[in-house]
C-alpha positions in Angstrom: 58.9 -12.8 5.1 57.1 -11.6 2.4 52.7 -11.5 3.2 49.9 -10.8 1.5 46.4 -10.3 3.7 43.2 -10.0 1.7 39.3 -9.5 3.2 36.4 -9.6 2.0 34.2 -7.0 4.1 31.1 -4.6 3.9 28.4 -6.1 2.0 26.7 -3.6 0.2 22.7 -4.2 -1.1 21.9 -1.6 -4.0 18.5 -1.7 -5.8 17.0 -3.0 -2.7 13.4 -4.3 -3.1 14.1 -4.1 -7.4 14.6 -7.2 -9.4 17.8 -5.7 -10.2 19.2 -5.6 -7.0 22.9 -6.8 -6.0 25.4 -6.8 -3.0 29.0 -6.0 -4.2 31.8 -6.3 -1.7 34.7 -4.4 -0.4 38.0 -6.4 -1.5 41.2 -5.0 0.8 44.2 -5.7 0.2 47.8 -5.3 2.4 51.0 -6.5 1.6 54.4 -6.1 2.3 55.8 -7.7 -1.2 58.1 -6.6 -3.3 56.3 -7.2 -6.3 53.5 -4.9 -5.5 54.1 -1.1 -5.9 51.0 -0.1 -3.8 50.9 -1.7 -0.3 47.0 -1.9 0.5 44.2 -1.5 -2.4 40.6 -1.8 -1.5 37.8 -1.7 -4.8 34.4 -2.7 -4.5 33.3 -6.0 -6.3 30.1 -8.0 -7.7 30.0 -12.0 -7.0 29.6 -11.5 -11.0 33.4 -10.6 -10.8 34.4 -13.4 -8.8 32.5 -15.8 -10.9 34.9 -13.9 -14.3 37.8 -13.9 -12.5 37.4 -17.9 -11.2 37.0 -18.8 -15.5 40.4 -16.6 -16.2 42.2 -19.0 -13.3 40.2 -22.3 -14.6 41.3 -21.0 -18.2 45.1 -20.4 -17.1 45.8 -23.4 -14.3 46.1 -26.5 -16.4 46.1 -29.5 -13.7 46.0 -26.7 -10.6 42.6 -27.2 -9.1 40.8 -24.0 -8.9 38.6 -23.4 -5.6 35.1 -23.2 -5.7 32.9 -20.3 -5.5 29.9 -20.0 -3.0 26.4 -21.0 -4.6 24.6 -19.0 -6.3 21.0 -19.1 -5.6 18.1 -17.3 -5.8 16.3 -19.8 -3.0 17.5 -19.9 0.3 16.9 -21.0 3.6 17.1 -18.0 6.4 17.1 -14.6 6.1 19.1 -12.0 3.6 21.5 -10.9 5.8 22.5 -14.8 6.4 22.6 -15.4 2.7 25.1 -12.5 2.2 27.0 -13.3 5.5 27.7 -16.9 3.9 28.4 -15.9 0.9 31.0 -13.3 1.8 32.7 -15.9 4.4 32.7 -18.1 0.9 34.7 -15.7 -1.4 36.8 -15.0 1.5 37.8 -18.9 1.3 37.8 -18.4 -2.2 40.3 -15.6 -2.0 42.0 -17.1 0.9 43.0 -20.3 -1.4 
């Protein structure tokens, strides 16, 4: 049986304390398909990217509902660390679906 595992770990802040600051992600990848030629992959990724990448699916599926994203939002309730906790556990769904 053919599987395909993919986590979203190790929130990274850069720019800390700068209005340009940002948290990118690590994205790993395993699999055992055919299909793929490399069996694990891990690249580092903004929300930004999952934000691009959910308009290519909306743009492609037709009918297919395409998951939602976690929110996107300057004000929150709790800490940082809580924010990008949430959020990571939300484009791990994301990813997951």
């Amino acid at each position: 049986q053919e599987l395909t595992t993919v986590r979203v770990q190790d929130p990274r802040v850069h720019n800390e304390g700068s209005w340009n600051s940002y948290v990118d992600y690590k994205i790993f990848l395993h699999t055992n398909s055919k299909a793929f030629t490399a069996k694990t992959s891990c690249v580092r990724r903004r929300y930004r990217e999952f934000v691009w990448l959910r308009r290519q699916l909306q743009r492609n599926a037709g009918l297919v509902p395409v998951p939602e994203l976690p929110g996107k939002s300057a004000f929150f309730v709790g800490s940082t660390d809580e924010f990008i906790e949430r959020r990571r556990q939300g484009l791990q769904q994301f990813l997951e679906k």
